[in-house]
C-alpha positions in Angstrom: -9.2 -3.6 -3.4 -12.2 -4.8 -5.9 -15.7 -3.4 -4.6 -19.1 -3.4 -6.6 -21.5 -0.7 -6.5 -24.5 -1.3 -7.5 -23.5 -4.2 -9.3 -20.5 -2.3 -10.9 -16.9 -3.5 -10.1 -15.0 -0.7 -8.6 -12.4 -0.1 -6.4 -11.6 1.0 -2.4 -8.2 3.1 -2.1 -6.9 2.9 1.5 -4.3 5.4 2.7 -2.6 4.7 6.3 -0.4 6.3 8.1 1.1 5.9 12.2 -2.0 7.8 12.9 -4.6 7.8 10.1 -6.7 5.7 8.0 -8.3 7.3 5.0 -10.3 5.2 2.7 -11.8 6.8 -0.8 -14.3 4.8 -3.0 -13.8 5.1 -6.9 -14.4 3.6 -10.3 -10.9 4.0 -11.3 -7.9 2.7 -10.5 -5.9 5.5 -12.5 -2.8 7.1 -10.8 -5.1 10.4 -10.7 -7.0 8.9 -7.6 -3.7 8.5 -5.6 -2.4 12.0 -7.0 -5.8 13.9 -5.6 -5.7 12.3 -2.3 -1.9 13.4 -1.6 -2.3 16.4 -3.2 0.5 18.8 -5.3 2.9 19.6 -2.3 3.0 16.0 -0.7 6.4 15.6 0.1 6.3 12.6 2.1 7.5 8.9 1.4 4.1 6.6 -0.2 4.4 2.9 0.8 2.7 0.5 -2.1 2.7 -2.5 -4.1 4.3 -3.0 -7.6 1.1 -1.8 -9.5 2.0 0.3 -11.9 -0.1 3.6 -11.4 2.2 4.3 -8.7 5.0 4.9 -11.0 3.2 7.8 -12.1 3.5 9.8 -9.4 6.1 12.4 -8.7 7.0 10.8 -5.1 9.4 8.7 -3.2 8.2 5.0 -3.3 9.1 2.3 -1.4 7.9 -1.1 -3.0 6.2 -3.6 -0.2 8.8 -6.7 -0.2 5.8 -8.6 1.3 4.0 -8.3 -2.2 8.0 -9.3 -3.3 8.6 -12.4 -1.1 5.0 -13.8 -1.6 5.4 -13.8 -5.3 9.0 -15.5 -5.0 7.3 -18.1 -3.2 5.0 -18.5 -6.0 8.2 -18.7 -8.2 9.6 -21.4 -5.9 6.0 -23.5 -5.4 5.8 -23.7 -9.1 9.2 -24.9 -9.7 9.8 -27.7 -7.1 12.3 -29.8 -9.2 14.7 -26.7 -9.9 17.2 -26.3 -6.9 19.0 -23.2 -9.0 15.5 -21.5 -8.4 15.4 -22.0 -4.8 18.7 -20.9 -4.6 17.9 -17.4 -6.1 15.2 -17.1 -3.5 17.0 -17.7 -0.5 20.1 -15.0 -1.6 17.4 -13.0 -2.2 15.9 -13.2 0.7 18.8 -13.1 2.7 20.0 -9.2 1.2 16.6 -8.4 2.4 16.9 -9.5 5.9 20.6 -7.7 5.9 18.7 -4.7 5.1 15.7 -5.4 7.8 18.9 -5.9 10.6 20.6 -2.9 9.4 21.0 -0.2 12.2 22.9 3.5 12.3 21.8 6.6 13.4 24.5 8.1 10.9 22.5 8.9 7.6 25.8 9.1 5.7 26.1 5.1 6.9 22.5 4.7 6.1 22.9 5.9 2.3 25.8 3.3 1.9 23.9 0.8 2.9 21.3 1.4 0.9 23.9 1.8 -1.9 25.3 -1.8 -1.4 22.1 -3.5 -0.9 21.3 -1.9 -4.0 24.3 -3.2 -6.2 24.3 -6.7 -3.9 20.6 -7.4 -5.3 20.7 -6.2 -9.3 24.0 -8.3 -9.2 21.5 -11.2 -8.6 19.0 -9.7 -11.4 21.6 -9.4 -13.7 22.4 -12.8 -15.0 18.8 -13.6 -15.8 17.8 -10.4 -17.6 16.9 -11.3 -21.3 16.7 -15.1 -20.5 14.2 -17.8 -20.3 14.8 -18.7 -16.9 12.1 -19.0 -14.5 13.7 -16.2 -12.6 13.7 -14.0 -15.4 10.2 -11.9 -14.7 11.2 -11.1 -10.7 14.8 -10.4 -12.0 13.1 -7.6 -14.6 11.3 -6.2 -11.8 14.1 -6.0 -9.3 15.7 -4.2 -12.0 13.2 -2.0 -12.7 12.3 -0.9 -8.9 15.3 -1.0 -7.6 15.5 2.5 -6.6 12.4 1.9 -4.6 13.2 -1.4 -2.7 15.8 0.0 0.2 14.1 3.4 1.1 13.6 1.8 4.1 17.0 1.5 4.7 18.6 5.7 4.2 15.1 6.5 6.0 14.1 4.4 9.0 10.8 6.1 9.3 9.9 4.4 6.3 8.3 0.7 6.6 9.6 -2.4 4.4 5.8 -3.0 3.7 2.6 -1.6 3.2 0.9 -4.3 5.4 -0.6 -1.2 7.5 -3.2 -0.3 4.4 -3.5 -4.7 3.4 -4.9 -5.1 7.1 -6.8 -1.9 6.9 -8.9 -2.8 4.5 -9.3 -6.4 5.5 -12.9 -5.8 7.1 -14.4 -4.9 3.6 -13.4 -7.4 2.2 -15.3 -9.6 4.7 -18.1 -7.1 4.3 -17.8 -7.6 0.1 -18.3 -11.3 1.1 -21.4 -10.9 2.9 -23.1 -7.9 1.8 -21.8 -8.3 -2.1 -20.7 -4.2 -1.9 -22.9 -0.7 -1.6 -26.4 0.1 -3.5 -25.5 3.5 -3.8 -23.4 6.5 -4.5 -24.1 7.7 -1.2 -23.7 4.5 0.4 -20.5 4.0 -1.2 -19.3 7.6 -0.2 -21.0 7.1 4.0 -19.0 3.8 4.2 -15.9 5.6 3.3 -16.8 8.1 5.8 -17.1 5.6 9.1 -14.7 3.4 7.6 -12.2 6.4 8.0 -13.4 7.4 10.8 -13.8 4.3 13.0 -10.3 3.3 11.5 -8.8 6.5 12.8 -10.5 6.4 15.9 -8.9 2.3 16.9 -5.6 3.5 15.6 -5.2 6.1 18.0 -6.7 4.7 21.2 -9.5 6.1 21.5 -13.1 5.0 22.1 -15.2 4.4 19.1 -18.5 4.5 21.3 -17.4 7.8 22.6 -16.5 9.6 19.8 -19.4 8.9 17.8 -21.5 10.3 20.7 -19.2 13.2 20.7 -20.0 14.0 17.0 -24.0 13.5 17.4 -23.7 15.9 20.4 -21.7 18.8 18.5 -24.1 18.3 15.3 -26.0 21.3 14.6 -28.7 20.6 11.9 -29.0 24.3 9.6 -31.5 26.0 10.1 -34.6 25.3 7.3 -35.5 28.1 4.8 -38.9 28.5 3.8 -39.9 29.7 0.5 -43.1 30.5 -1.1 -43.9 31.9 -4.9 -46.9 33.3 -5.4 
């Protein structure tokens, strides 16, 4: 999400997981950001949006169909008086909720399903690739994702959405409202600090109170060094 610093426009990356929130400020919004926080050897699944920094990275993605469905209600809001368009939308939507009712424990069933979903939805890309339809820009990104839009499906672990990191970082951007963003480096880098903590903290359970009293009790200032030159 935007942030300012100092009257600079930057950017908070948020990182969640079933047990973890991890927020990082930077100026950039280059794939290298995402790439230092998971590291060489991540081997894991990343849950994001369609922004295209994430193609990038050597990882399995699965594409939020929230960010999806929103913008094919965009596509439907703008054209009211084309029923063809609406049409589009609801088969669309409903290979999406076959693939959100989809259970197995059998990962060999799992995979085929993915498979078919797969071929189900680029067979309603297809026809508008190259036209002037309104459908045309959604169909080109269905096609070019379409790898990443039934993880979900082979790997139940894996969410449809990445609505765990949008409501993450939902009290900044209350706190962008009000305050306008950090004065600071530092205060950039602190508010990353509690925001990851305190995140972390709620997300498991536990008292916020109480573990912040816990870490002022175990804090052990170092010891000062005096020098002198004569």
């Amino acid at each position: 999400m935007g942030w300012r610093e100092d009257g600079v426009n930057s950017y908070i990356w948020s990182f969640s997981t079933p047990i973890v929130r991890y927020f990082v400020h930077k100026i950039s919004r280059a794939a290298e950001v995402a790439k230092g926080v998971l590291g060489e050897d991540f081997k894991g699944k990343l849950v994001c949006d369609f922004y295209s920094a994430y193609g990038a990275l050597d990882v399995v993605c699965q594409r939020c169909w929230v960010h999806l469905l929103r913008d094919l209600k965009k596509l439907k809001e703008a054209h009211p008086d084309k029923p063809d368009v609406a049409d589009w939308i609801r088969h669309i939507t409903d290979v999406y909720e076959r693939a959100k009712g989809f259970e197995s424990d059998i990962p060999r069933q799992r995979l085929k399903a993915k498979m078919i979903l797969e071929r189900k939805l680029m067979s309603l890309a297809l026809p508008y690739l190259g036209s002037t339809k309104p459908q045309r820009i959604l169909a080109q990104r269905v096609e070019k994702h379409l790898a990443e839009l039934f993880v979900f499906v082979e790997d139940p672990r894996v969410p449809s959405d990445n609505n765990a990191a949008e409501r993450s970082l939902r009290p900044s951007v209350i706190a962008r409202k009000i305050s306008g963003g950090t004065r600071s480096e530092n205060g950039s880098r602190t508010r990353m600090i509690l925001m990851s903590l305190l995140g972390t903290w709620s997300l498991r359970g536990l008292d916020t109170f109480a573990q912040c009293h816990r870490l002022l009790a175990d804090f052990r200032p170092a010891k000062a060094i005096h020098s002198t030159q004569a």
